[in-house]
C-alpha positions, 0 to 999 in steps of 0.5 A: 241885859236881864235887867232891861228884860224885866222892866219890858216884861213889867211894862206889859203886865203893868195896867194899874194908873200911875203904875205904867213904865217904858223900855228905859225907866218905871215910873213909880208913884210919889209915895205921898199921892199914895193912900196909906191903907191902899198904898195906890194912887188916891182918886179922891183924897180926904182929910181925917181930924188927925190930918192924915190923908186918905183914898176916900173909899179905903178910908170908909170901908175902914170905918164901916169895919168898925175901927174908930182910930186913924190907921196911922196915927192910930189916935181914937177919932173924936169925928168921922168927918173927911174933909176933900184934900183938893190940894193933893187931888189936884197936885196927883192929877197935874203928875199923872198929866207930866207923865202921861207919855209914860202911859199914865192916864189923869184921875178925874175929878170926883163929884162930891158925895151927897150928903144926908142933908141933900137927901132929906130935902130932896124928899121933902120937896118929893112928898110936897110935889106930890100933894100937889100933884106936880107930875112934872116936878116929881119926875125931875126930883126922881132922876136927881135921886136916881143920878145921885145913886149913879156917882157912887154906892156910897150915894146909895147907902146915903139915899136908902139910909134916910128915907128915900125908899118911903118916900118914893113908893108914896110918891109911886101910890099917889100916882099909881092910878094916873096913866104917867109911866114916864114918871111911875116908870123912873119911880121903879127903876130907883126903888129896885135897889132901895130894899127893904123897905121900912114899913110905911113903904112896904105898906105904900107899895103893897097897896092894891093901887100899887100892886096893879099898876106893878102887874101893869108895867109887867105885862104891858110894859117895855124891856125896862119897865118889865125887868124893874117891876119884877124886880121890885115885886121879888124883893117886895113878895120877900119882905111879908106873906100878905103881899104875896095873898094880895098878888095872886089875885091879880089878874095877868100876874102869872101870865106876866111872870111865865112870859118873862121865863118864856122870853127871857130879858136877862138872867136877872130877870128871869131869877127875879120871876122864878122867886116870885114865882116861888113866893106865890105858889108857897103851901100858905098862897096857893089856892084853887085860881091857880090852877086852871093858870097852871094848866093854861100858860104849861108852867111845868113844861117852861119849868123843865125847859129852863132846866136842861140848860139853866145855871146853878142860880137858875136851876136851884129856883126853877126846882123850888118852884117845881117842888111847890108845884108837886104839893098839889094834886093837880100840878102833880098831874101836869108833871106826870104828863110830861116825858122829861121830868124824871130823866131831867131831876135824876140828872140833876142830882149830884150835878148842880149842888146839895140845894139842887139834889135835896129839891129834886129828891123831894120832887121825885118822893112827891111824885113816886109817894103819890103815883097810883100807877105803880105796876109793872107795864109803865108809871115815873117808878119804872121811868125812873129805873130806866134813868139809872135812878136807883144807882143815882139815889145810892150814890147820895145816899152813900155822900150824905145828905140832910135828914129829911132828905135821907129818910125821902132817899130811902123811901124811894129807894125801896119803892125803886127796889119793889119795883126791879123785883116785880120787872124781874131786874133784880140782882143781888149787888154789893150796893142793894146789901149796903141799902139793906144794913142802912134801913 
């Protein structure tokens, strides 16, 4: 009876193929149709020089770790080549039909893997099409590469290891000036995981061309499009500065950008727009144009919105950028005038992560530093001891935190402290002693 009571419990907890059992039998795995390195049924069985056989992925994340020996055998391998077993892929599959009344599922047949060769050609036969100016063409080569990276990211690594992403951000500039988005639109959505780009592509896609038409499918582009372009000028606005200094002065791009905080796509998205965001406003990109834009689309305002209910991920960017912001005098001025700004950074202190405080002591060290109302009727140093700022910065102060961040806490603390004195809130508390003997 126990016995009987353990196969049905392990009949119901059981999900993996070929793992499934019934109330009166299990139903094991052949030992032989098992990968050596797994020890699960093989999906796609491979064949190394030493004849030993292999589940394909577990044998290439072994080589991609650096070993150079057959895991059995342990024999040095003169070649990494892996030959597909199609006797044992099909001898696993004809089993897994035998007994698929005990639950288990048949293995598919997978598609064979592209090969450098493929690829090389395939994009040769983009940059002839190309010259050409064979829309159609380039538009059938694309989706052949975008359906290779579909199948595996083994396809991927093989596509973005020899050349692709070159190929295709000159492929994207030759028709960047050409009203094609069904061409210019499949070009996009594959370059979003092909970075970093190697230099000639960088500088393809950094173009003026290219920047435009980018700046294009951000504002007057579909869900998709928007979504992919910012994806692509995050990773590309990451790789150097002068991409950066070339996109500020683009018109539109700020208000695409904010567009896409305001009315969300996905939480990928809106990442994608904060880091950009990030990368512009920087001290080395900002200039005065940006101004008037900040002013106008309420940047701060959508900054402290997404931050009362945003994740760690989300929380982290929008502080960088509110933090980038406050380096000005005028985005200073905008923080000023809205009534949640204090109350939203001191909450966020020791609540998101240690990336998360550091931002928002440096914002608040920015604002109380360069407030000139510092009196006893208003101003953020008085909204800040209304929060419980003053408890809130000791507190850090107290767990640890960065050196630059530490000689900011203690500046703060004692403006927070000049303050109470002059509101006549001061007592004298074990914690402003232990603020003293820290100076």
């Amino acid at each position: 009876m126990i016995l009987s009571w353990r196969s049905r419990r392990k009949s119901k907890k059981s999900k993996n193929p070929g793992q499934e059992i019934n109330s009166d039998m299990e139903i094991l795995n052949p030992r032989h149709f098992c990968c050596p390195i797994s020890l699960d049924l093989m999906k796609d069985p491979v064949t190394l020089p030493t004849g030993i056989t292999y589940d394909r992925e577990s044998i290439e994340k072994w080589i991609e770790e650096g070993n150079r020996t057959c895991p059995v055998t342990n024999q040095v391998l003169a070649s990494y080549d892996q030959i597909p077993n199609h006797s044992i892929r099909k001898m696993i599959q004809d089993w897994c039909v035998e007994n698929r009344s005990y639950g288990v599922e048949r293995i598919p047949t997978p598609r064979v893997p592209v090969t450098p060769y493929e690829v090389s050609e395939t994009c040769k036969r983009v940059n002839d099409a190309a010259k050409r100016g064979e829309q159609k063409k380039c538009r059938e080569l694309v989706r052949k590469i975008k359906n290779w990276g579909k199948e595996s990211e083994r396809n991927k690594k093989c596509i973005v290891e020899n050349g692709a992403g070159c190929v295709l951000s000159a492929c994207f500039e030759s028709f960047a000036s050409v009203s094609n988005e069904d061409l210019l639109g499949e070009i996009l959505s594959v370059l979003v995981w092909m970075f970093p780009l190697g230099e000639e592509g960088q500088s393809k896609l950094g173009s003026a061309q290219s920047l435009n038409r980018l700046v294009w499918f951000l504002t007057s582009g579909d869900l998709s499009a928007r979504q992919n372009a910012v994806l692509v000028l995050k990773n590309l606005l990451a790789l150097d500065q002068k991409h950066v200094n070339a996109l500020v002065e683009i018109e539109g791009v700020f208000a695409g950008l904010v567009k896409l905080i305001k009315e969300p796509i996905c939480p990928t998205a809106t990442k994608a727009s904060l880091m950009a965001i990030f990368y512009m406003t920087s001290p080395s990109s900002f200039n005065e144009k940006m101004v008037p834009m900040f002013e106008e689309m309420g940047l701060v305002s959508v900054i402290i919105e997404i931050l009362v209910d945003g994740d760690k991920s989300i929380c982290e960017k929008a502080l960088g950028v509110l933090d980038h912001i406050c380096d000005c005098r005028e985005g200073r001025e905008k923080a000023y005038e809205n009534a949640l700004i204090v109350a939203v950074l001191i909450k966020k202190i020791l609540r998101v992560s240690d990336l998360a405080s550091e931002l928002s002591v440096s914002i608040l060290w920015k604002l109380f530093k360069n407030s000139k109302d510092r009196s006893e009727d208003g101003g953020v140093v008085v909204e800040a001891l209304q929060v419980g700022a003053f408890q809130k910065l000791l507190v850090l102060l107290q767990v640890g935190c960065g050196g630059s961040t530490k000689e900011k806490l203690k500046e703060l603390l004692k403006l927070l402290n000049l303050c109470r004195v002059r509101l006549d809130c001061f007592d004298s508390t074990a914690d402003f002693k232990y603020l003293k003997r820290s100076y």
